[in-house]
C-alpha positions in Angstrom: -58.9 28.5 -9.0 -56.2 27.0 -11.2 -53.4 25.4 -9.2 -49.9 26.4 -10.1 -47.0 24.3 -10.4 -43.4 25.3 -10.4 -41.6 25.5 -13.5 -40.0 22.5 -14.9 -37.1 23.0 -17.5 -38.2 19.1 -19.1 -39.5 15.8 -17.5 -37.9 14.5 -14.9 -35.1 12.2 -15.4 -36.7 8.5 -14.5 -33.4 7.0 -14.1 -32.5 5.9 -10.8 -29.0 7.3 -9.4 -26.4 5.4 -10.7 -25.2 4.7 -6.9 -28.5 2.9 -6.4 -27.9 0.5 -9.9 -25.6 -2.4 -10.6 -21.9 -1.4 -11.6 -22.7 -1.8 -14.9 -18.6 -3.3 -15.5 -19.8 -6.4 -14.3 -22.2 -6.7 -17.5 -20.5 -5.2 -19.7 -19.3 -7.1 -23.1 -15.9 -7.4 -23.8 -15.8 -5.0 -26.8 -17.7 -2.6 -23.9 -14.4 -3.1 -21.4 -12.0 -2.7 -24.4 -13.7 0.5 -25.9 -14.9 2.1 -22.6 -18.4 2.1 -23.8 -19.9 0.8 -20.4 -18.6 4.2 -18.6 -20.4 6.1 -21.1 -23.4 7.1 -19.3 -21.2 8.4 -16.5 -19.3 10.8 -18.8 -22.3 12.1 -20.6 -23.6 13.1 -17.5 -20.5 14.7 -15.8 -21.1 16.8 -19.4 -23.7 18.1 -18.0 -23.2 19.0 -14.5 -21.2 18.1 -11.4 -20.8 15.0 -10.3 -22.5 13.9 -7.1 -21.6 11.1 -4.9 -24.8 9.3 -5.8 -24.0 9.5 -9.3 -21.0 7.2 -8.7 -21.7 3.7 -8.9 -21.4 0.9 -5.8 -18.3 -1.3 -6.0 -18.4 -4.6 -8.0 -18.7 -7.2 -5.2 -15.4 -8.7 -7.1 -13.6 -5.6 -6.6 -14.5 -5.4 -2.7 -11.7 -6.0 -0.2 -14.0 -8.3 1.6 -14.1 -10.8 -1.1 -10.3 -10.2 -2.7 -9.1 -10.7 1.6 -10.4 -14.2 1.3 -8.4 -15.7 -1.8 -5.4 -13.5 -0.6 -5.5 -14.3 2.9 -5.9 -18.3 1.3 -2.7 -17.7 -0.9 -0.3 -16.0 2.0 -1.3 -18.6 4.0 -0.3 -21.5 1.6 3.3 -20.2 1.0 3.9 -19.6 4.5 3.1 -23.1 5.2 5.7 -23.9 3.0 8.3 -21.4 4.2 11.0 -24.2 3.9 10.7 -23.9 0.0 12.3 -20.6 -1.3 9.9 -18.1 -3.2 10.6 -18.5 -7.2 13.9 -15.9 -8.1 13.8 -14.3 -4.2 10.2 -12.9 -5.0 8.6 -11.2 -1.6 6.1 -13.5 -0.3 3.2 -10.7 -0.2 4.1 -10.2 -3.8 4.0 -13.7 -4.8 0.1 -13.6 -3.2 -0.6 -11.1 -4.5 0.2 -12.1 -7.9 -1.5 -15.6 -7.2 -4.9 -13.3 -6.9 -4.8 -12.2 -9.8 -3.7 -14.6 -12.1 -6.1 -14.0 -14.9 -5.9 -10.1 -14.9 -2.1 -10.5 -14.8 -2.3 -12.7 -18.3 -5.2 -10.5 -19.5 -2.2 -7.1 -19.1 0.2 -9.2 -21.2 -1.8 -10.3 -23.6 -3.1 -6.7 -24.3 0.4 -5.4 -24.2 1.7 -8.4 -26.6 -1.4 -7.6 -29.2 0.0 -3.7 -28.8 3.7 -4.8 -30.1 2.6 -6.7 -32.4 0.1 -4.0 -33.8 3.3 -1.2 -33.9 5.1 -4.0 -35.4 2.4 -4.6 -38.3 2.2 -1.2 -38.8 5.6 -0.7 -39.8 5.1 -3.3 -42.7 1.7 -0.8 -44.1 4.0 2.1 -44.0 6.6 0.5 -46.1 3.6 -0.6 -48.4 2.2 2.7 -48.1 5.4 4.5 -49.5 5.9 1.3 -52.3 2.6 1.5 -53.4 3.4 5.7 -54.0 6.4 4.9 -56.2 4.7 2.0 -57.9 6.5 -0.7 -56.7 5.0 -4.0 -55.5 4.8 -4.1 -51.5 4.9 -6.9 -49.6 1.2 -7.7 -49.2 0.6 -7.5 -52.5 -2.4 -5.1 -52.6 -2.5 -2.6 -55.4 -5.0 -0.4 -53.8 -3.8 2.3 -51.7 -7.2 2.7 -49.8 -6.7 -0.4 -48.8 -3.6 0.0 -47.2 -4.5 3.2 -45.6 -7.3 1.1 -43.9 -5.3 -1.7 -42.7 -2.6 1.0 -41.0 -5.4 2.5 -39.3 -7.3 -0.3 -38.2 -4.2 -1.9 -37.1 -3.0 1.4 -34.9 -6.4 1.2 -33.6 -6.6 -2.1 -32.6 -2.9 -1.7 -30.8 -3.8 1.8 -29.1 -7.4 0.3 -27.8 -5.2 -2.9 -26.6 -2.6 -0.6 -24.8 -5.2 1.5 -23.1 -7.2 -1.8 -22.0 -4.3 -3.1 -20.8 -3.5 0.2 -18.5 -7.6 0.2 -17.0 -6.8 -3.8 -16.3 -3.6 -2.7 -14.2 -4.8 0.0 -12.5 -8.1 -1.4 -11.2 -5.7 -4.4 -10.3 -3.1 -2.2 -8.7 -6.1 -0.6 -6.6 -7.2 -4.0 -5.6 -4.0 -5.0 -4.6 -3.7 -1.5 -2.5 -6.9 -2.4 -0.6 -5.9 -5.8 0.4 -2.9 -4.7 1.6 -3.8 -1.3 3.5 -6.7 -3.9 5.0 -3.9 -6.8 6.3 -1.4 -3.8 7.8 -4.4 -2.3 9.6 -5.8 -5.4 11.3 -1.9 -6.8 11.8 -1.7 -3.6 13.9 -4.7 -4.4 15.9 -3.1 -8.3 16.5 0.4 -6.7 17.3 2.4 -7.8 21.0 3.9 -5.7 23.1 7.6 -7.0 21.7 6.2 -5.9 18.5 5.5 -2.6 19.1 8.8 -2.1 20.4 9.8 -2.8 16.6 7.2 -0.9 15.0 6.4 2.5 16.1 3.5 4.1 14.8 5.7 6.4 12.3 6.7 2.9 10.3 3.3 1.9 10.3 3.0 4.9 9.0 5.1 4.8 6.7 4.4 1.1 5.4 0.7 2.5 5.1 1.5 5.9 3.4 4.6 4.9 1.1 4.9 1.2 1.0 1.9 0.3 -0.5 1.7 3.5 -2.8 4.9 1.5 -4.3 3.3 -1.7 -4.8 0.4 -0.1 -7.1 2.7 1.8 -9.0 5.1 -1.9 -9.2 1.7 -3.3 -11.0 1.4 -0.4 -13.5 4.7 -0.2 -14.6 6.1 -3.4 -13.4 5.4 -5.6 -16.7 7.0 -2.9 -18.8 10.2 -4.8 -17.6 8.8 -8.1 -19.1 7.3 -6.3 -22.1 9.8 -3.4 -23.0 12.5 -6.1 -23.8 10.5 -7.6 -26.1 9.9 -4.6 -27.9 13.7 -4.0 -28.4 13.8 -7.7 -29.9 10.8 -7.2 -32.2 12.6 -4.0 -33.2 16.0 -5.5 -33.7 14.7 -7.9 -36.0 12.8 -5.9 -37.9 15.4 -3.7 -38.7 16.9 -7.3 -39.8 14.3 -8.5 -41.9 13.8 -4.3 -43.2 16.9 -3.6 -43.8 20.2 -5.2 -42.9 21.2 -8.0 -40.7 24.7 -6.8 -40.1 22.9 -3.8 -38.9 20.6 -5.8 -36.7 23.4 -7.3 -34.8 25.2 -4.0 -34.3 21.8 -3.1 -32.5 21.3 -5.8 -30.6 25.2 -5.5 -29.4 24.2 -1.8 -28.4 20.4 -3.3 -26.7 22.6 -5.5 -24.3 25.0 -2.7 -23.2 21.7 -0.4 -22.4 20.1 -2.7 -21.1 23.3 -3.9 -18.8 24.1 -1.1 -17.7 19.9 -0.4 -17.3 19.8 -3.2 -14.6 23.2 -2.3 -12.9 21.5 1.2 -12.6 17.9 -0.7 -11.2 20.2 -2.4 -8.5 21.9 0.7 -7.2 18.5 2.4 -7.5 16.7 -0.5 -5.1 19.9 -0.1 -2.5 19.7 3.5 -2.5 15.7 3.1 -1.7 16.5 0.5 1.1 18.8 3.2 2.6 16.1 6.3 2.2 13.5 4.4 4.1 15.1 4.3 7.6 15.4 7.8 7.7 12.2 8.6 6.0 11.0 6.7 9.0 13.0 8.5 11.7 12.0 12.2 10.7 8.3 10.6 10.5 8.6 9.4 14.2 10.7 11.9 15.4 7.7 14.6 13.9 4.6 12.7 15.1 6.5 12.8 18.7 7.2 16.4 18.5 3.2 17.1 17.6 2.1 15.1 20.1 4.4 16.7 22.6 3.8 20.1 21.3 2.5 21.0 24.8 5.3 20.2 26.4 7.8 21.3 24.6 6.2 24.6 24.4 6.3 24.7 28.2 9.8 23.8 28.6 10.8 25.9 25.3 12.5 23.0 23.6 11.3 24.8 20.1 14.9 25.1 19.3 16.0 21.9 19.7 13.3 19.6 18.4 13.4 21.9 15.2 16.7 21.6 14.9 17.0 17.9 15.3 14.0 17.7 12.8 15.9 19.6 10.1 19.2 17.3 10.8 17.4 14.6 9.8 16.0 16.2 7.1 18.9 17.1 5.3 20.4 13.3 5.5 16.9 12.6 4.2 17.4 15.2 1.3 21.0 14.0 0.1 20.1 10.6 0.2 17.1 11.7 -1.7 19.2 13.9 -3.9 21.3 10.4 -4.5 18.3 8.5 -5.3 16.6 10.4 -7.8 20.2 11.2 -9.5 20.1 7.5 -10.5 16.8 7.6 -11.1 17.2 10.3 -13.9 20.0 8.6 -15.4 18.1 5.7 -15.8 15.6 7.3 -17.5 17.6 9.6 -19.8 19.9 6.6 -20.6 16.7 4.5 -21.8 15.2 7.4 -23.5 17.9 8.0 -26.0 17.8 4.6 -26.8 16.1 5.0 -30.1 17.9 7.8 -31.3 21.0 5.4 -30.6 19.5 2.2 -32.4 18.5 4.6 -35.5 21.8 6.5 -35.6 23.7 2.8 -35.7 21.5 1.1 -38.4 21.9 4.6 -40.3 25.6 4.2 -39.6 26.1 0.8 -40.5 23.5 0.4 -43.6 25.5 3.7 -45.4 28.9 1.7 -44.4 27.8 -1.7 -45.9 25.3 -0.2 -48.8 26.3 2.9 -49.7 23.2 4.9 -49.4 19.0 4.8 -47.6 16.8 5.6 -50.0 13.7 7.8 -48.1 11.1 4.8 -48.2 13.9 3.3 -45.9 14.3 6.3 -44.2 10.7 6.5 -43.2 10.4 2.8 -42.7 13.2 2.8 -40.0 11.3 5.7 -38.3 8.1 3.3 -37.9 9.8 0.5 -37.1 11.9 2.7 -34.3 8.4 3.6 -32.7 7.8 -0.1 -31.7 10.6 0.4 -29.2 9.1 4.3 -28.2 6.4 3.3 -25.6 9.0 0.3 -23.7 11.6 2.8 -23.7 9.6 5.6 -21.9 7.8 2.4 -19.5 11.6 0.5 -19.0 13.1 2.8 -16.7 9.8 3.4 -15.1 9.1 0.2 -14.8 12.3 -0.6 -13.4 12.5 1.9 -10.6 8.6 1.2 -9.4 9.4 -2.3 -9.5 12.5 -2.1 -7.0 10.9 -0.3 -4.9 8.0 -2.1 -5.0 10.1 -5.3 -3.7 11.6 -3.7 -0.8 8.2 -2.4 0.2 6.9 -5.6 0.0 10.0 -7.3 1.8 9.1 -4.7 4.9 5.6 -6.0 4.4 6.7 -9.3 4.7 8.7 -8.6 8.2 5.6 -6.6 9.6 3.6 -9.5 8.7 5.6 -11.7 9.9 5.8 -10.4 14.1 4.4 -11.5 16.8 0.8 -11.0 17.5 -1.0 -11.2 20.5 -2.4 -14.4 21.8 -6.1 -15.4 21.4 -7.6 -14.7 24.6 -10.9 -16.9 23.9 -9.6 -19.6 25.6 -6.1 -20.3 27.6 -5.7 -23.2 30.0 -2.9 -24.6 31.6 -1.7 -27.6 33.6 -4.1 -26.8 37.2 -7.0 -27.8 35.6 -9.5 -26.7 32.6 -12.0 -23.5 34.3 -15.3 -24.3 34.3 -17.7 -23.8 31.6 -19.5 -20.9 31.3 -22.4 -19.1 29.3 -21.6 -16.7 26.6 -20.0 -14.0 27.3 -18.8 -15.0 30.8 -15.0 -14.5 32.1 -13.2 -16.9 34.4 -9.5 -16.5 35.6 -8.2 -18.9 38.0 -4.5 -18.8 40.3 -3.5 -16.9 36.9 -0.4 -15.4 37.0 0.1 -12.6 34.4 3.6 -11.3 33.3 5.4 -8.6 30.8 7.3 -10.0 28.1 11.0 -9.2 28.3 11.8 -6.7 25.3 12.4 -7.4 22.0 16.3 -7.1 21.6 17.2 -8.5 17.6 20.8 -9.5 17.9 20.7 -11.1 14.4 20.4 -14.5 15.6 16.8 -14.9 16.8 13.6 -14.0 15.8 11.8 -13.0 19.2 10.9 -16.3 21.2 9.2 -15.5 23.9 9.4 -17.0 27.6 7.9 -15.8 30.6 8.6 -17.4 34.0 7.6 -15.6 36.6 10.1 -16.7 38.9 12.7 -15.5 36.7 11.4 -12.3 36.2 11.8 -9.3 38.1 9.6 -7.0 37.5 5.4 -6.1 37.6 3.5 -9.1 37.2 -0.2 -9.9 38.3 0.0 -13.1 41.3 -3.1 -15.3 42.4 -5.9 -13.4 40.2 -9.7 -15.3 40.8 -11.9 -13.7 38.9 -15.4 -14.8 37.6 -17.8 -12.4 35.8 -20.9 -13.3 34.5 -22.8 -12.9 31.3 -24.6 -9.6 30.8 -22.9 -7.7 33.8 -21.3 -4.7 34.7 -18.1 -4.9 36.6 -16.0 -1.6 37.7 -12.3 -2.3 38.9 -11.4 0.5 41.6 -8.1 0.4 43.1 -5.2 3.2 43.9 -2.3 4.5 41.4 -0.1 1.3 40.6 -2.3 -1.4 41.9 -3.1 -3.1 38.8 -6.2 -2.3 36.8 -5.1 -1.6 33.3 -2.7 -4.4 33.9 -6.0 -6.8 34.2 -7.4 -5.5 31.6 -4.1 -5.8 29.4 -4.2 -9.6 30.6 -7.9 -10.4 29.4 -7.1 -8.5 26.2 -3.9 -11.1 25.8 -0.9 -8.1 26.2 0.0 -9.8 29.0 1.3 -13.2 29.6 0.1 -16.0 31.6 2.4 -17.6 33.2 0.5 -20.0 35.7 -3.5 -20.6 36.3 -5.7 -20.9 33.2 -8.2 -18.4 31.9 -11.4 -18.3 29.6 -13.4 -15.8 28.0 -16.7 -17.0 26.4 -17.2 -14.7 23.2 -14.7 -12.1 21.9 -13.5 -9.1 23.3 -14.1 -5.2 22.1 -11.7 -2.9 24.0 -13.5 1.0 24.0 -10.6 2.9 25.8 -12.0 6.7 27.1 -10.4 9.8 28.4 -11.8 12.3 30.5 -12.9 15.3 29.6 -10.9 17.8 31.5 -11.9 21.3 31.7 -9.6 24.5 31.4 -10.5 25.2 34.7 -10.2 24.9 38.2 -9.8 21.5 39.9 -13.5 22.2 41.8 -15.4 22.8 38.7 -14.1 20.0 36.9 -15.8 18.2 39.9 -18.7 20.2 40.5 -19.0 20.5 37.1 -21.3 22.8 36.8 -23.2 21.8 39.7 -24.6 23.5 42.6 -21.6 23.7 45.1 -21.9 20.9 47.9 -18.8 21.6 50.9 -19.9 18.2 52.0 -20.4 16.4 49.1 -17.1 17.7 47.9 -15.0 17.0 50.6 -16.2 13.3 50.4 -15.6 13.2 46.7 -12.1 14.1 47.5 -11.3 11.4 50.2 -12.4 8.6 48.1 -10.3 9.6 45.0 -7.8 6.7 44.6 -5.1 9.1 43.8 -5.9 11.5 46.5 -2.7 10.2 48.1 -0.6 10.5 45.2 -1.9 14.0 45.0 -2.4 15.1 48.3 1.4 17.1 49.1 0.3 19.1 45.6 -3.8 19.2 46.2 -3.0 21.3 49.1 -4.3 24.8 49.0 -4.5 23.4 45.0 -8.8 23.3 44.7 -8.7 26.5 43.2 -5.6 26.5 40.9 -6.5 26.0 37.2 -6.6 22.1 35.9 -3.9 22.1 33.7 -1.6 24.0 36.1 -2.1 20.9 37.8 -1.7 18.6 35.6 1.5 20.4 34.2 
């Protein structure tokens, strides 16, 4: 009997899934990078069907945040060393690393960008030879054949457009490199933070650095060298129109370039300060929400609806109008820069008609090419400007939340009574340790949250006389009632706590794994029982050796039946 086999529509495809080869970017040529080639294969086959998570290839190793966090992490740490010598023109530190990460993609955006001026700029010369060559006059090159020219003007706008778009992949896989490092420092900074810290950074502005901040720092690296670059376009265009046409009308340009551009950066400044004011509030309705989720329970129960909403929407509407403000500026920015062209042609038409009499319509069209050098920096300047700003005071926040206190290493703390004994891995010695809270953190503008604890001086909780000695490979359970202590120890051997006296020493790191119970909807016996047959005995000795049966008992009273969370309410 013949065997059958299921229909096939063609062979199968012997390629492996691209997830499973080699990023092919890290072997791919230069004229591959520039033209886009190397994510051919990719395309062609989201032509055919949708694309699959397999289909997507692994991360260069280059491009992982494991390797970038090393350099980075090398470069913060050098100019914090020297904190005594200012950053070059008040740069934000993290910026300043960041930029010293990257140092060759940085020049490769440039150079790309420089190549893309100078091709608009070329190309203004063919079309003026273009439209001599038509009414046979010589041209500047001094090529009689048309063809020719027509060739040159398109291989030179190709060569700038594949430059310009080379130089926007560069930035953008740099801007998401820069992203990565600096979601991966703010995430492990919150794991290091002390409990004077926290006070200063709520989990809304962490947030809020996470979910804004460092948005702004990749959109700073895509438009951000547009304020370098666009400038020089203006120039390049300025003398052209020099060398083109007139050089009175060059100057009367360049007199109109420095009052845009003046009154450009006057604009960028009031933009930034408006920013800086938008983010504390930004940050308050963030907090103030996150609390009102989290509390949603209670303020259910106590029918405080009205009054968190409308406390919400207060904020809110200061948010909006300085919002409103912000974006204002913004759009005048933009529309300022954006009429810039039509400005610069209407004052070389202006002045060439004053001085000469008359444009002829090679001229005409020539000042239309030469004006399109200028296009591209005057749709990126104001851009670039605004992400730039606010790219600075995000990384100036950065900086600060960088820059608190952190917990102290908990490996190994000794003090004046004596080094602890040596231990095996894993093993955890206190001796006579005395473990204290650290006062708040109150910023009065003059220090920058020292920290002392004597715990003779302060009044309040602290841990007296702790001996402990756990060995390796052990389980421990601390039991005690409501109050006595036993997150407090664990706070101490995590390093949230002070020590004050004594000396301590933990063999190996720590992982903390808090857990909650899981609490039933039900009554306060079948939470215990749990499903279990029903012991009287059993239960009634499960109940005198709760630790908070005392705390409880006035309210457990006649209680055992009542559901959980009318308890716990």
């Amino acid at each position: 009997m013949a065997e059958h086999h299921p229909y096939v529509a063609g062979p199968e495809d012997p390629r492996k899934p691209f997830r499973d080869e080699e990023n092919p970017i890290r072997t791919a040529s230069l004229l591959s990078m520039v033209s886009m080639t190397w994510l051919q294969p990719l395309i062609s086959l989201g032509a055919k069907r949708a694309l699959e998570r397999e289909d997507v290839g692994a991360v260069c190793p280059e491009d992982t945040c494991e390797v970038l966090r090393l350099k980075f992490e090398s470069e913060l740490h050098s100019i914090n060393n020297n904190m005594e010598t200012p950053t070059p023109l008040g740069i934000p530190r993290v910026a300043l690393a960041l930029v010293r990460t990257f140092p060759r993609e940085i020049a490769v955006v440039f150079a790309s960008d420089f190549i893309f001026i100078a091709g608009s700029a070329l190309m203004s010369f063919f079309v003026e030879a273009i439209l001599d060559h038509i009414n046979d006059r010589d041209n500047v090159f001094g090529i009689e054949n048309g063809y020719v020219l027509v060739v040159l003007l398109s291989l030179a706008a190709f060569v700038s457009m594949m430059s310009f778009n080379f130089a926007w992949f560069i930035s953008s896989r740099v801007g998401v490199n820069m992203r990565s490092l600096l979601l991966d420092a703010v995430y492990r900074k919150s794991l290091r933070l002390s409990s004077e810290a926290r006070q200063q950074y709520s989990s809304g502005e962490i947030m809020t650095l996470v979910s804004v901040d460092i948005d702004r720092v990749f959109n700073g690296m895509m438009n951000g060298p547009w304020v370098l670059l666009a400038p020089i376009g203006f120039v390049v265009t300025v003398v052209l129109i020099g060398v083109l046409f007139d050089p009175i009308a060059a100057v009367a340009d360049l007199v109109l370039l420095v009052l845009v551009l003046a009154t450009s950066f006057n604009l960028a400044k009031r933009i930034g300060r408006a920013r800086r004011e938008l983010l504390p509030v930004t940050e308050e309705r963030l907090r103030v929400t996150s609390e009102a989720l989290q509390g949603i329970r209670v303020t259910k129960f106590y029918a405080w609806n009205e009054s968190v909403a409308t406390r919400v929407e207060k904020i809110r509407r200061e948010e909006v109008r300085r919002y409103r403000r912000f974006h204002f500026l913004q759009i005048l920015n933009s529309a300022l820069l954006f009429l810039t062209p039509t400005f610069l042609a209407g004052v070389t038409v202006g002045v060439y008609v004053v001085y000469r009499g008359s444009l002829s319509v090679i001229q005409a069209f020539t000042l239309i090419a030469v004006i399109n050098v200028s296009r591209q920096g005057v749709n990126a300047f104001p851009l670039g400007i605004a992400d730039l700003s606010q790219s600075a005071v995000a990384c100036h926040r950065i900086d600060g939340f960088l820059d608190s206190t952190e917990l102290d290493g908990a490996a190994s703390t000794d003090s004046a009574n004596g080094a602890v004994r040596s231990a095996a891995k894993g093993s955890i010695s206190i001796e006579n340790a005395q473990f204290c809270w650290p006062t708040s953190a109150v910023d009065d503008g003059k220090t920058e949250g020292s920290f002392t604890c004597d715990v003779r001086a302060v009044k309040g909780f602290s841990l007296d006389e702790i001996n402990l000695h756990i060995d390796a490979g052990t389980l421990v359970m601390v039991v005690g009632s409501v109050g006595s202590g036993k997150s407090s120890l664990l706070q101490a051997l995590l390093g949230e706590m002070r020590m004050a006296a004594g000396s301590m020493e933990i063999q190996g790191q720590i992982s903390y794994v808090s857990q909650e119970a899981w609490i039933r909807n039900a009554t306060l016996r079948d939470n215990i029982v749990f499903e279990g047959e029903f012991d009287a005995k059993r239960y009634e000795s499960v109940l005198r050796h709760l630790s908070w049966l005392r705390t409880w008992l006035h309210f457990l009273v006649g209680t055992a039946q009542r559901s959980e969370n009318e308890v716990s309410t």
